[in-house]
N, C-alpha and C positions, 0 to 999 in steps of 0.2 A: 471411796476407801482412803484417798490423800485425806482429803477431809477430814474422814473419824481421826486417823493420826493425829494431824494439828491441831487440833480440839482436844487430846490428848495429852500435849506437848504443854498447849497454852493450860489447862488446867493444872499440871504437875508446879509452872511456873507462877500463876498465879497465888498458888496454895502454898510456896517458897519451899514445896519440896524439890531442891536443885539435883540433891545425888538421885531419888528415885528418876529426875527429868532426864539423867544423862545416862542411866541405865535402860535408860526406855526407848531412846533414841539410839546409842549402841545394838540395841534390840532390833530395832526396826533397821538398819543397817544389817545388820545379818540376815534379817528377813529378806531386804533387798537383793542383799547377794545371792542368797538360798533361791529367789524368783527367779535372778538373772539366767544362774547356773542350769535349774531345772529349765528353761525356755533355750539355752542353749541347747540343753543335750537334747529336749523334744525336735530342736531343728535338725541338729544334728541326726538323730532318728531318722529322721524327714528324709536326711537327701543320701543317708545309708539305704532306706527302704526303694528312693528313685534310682538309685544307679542299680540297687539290685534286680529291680525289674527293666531295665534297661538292660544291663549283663542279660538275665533270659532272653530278651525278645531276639539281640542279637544271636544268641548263641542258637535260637530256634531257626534263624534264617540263614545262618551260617551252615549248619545241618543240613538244610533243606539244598543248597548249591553243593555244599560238596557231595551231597547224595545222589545228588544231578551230575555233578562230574564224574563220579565214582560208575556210575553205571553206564556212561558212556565211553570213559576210559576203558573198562572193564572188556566192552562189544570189542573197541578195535583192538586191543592188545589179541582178543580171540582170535580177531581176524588175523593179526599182523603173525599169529603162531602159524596158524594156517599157512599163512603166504608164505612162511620159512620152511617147513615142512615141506612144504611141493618145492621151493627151490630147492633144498636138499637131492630133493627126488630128482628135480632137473641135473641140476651137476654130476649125477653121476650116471646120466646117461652118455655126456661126452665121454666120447671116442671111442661109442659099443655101437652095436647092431640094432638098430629101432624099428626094423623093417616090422618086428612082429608087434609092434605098440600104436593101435591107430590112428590116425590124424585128428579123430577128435578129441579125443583121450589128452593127445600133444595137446591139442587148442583147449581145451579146458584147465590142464597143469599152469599153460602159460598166460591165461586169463586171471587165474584165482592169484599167480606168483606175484605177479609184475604189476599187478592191482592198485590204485594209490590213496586209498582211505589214509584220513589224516585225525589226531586229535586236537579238536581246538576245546579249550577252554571254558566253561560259561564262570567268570570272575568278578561278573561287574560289582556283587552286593562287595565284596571282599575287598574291590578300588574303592568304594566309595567309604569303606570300614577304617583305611587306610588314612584316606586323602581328609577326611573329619574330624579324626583324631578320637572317635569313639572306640577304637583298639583298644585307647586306655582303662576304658571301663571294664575288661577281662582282666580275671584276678590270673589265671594258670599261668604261668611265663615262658612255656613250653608249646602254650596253643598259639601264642601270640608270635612264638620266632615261628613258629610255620607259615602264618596266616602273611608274617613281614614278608616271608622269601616264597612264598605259595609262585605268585609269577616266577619265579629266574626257577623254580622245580621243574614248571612248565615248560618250561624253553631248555631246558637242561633234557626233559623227558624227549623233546620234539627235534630236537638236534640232527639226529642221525635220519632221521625223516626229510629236512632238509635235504642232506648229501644223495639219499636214497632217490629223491624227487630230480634231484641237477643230474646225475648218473642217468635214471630213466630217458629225461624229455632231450637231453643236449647228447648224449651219447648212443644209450642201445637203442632207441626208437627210432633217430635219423640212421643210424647202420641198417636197420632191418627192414627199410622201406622196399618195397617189390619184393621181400624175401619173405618174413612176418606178414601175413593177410591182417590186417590191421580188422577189417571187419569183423572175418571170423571171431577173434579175440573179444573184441568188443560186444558181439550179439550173444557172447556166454555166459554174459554177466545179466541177471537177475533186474539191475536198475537200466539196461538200455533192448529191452527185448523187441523196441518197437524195429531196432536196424535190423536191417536185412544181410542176408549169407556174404559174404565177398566170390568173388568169381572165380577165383584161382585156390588151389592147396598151398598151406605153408610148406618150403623146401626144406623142414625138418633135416635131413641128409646135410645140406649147406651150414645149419645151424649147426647141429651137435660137431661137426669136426671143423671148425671155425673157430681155430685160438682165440681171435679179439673178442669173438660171444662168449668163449669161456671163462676168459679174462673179468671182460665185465661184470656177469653176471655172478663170480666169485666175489666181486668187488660188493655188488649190489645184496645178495646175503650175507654178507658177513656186518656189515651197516643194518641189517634188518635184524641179526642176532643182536647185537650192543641196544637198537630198539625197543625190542622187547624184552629185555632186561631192563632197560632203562624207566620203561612204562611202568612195569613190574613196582621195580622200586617205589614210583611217585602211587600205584595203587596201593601197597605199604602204608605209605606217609600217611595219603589220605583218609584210609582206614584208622589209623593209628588217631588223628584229628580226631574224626567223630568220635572213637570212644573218648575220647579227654573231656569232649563238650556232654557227652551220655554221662559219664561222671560230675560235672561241673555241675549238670539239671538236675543230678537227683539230689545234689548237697541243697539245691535252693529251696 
């Protein structure tokens, strides 16, 4: 194609038609330009159409984990209402008559109560979303400040969970030791059935009119309300995420 041009050039010059030569070559100049332009914007197409499919893939796998957190989140906060619930129930049995509430009944309140389900995370696709700097490839600005501060929600969520776990293992547990049948407790629970009865009854009687257990165990639901509130919140969030990305899939 150079070719046909200069064979073009050179006969315009040959033939001493100079204005037709310089109109021709202007010409071909814009041609050029008009080439360059259009093979830009065709690249430019190009790497509009790979980040868009980049944007999807993430936004598919993004989906996929926080649908995976979201319904694990989901179990424990159930539980963690649960375990509020029976502490309620607990506290207000101090300083009343129990005589007529059986010992199992007790051992099963204070199995489900004092329980220590935790929510961890599953984050990794969302570290590595971070740490690669393909974050940038999302258009929403909105999915992106979540996806930035997604961990410090987690640990904002998990906080009080902490406090609740240091209260349990360093305070009421070591107090309750020969008083709390530690086994009874323990064989109520659904993931340890293989343990066997403990030998002795819990001294319920000692517990409920026991200031320092009522103390604590004030201490240890009220950390377990802020909890579940707290969880609450980040299942908000996390719900709120997925639709932004439901939205974002259906514009593609």
């Amino acid at each position: 194609m150079i070719k046909f041009f200069r064979r073009i050039r050179q006969n315009l010059l040959s033939e001493g038609k100079t204005g037709k030569y310089f109109k021709y070559a202007i010409g071909e100049i814009i041609l050029v330009v008009i080439g360059i332009l259009i093979a830009l914007q065709i690249n430019n197409w190009n790497e509009k159409r790979k980040i868009k499919n980049a944007e999807v893939e993430i936004l598919q796998n993004l989906k996929a984990e926080l649908k995976h957190n979201l319904e694990d989140l989901e179990n424990i906060n159930r539980q963690h209402k649960s375990e509020f619930e029976d502490g309620i129930y607990i506290l207000n049995l101090f300083g009343t008559d129990i005589s007529n509430i059986s010992v199992s009944k007790l051992d099963s309140l204070v199995s489900n109560a004092f329980s220590g389900f935790s929510f961890e995370a599953k984050d990794g696709y969302i570290k590595s979303l971070i740490a690669s700097n393909k974050i940038d490839y999302l258009q929403n600005s909105e999915l992106k400040s979540y996806i930035t501060s997604f961990e410090s929600m987690v640990i904002d969520a998990n906080q009080e969970d902490g406090y609740i776990r240091r209260l349990l293992n360093e305070r009421f547990w070591p107090s309750t030791d020969g008083k709390i049948n530690a086994l009874n407790i323990i064989s109520m629970s659904d993931r340890y059935q293989e343990f066997p009865k403990g030998t002795y009854s819990t001294d319920y009687k000692w517990f409920f009119n026991n200031r320092e257990m009522e103390d604590l165990t004030a201490n240890i639901f009220s950390w377990k309300k802020e909890n579940v509130l707290d969880e609450q919140a980040l299942i908000d969030r996390i719900k709120r995420m997925i639709q932004i990305i439901d939205s974002e899939l259906n514009k593609k």
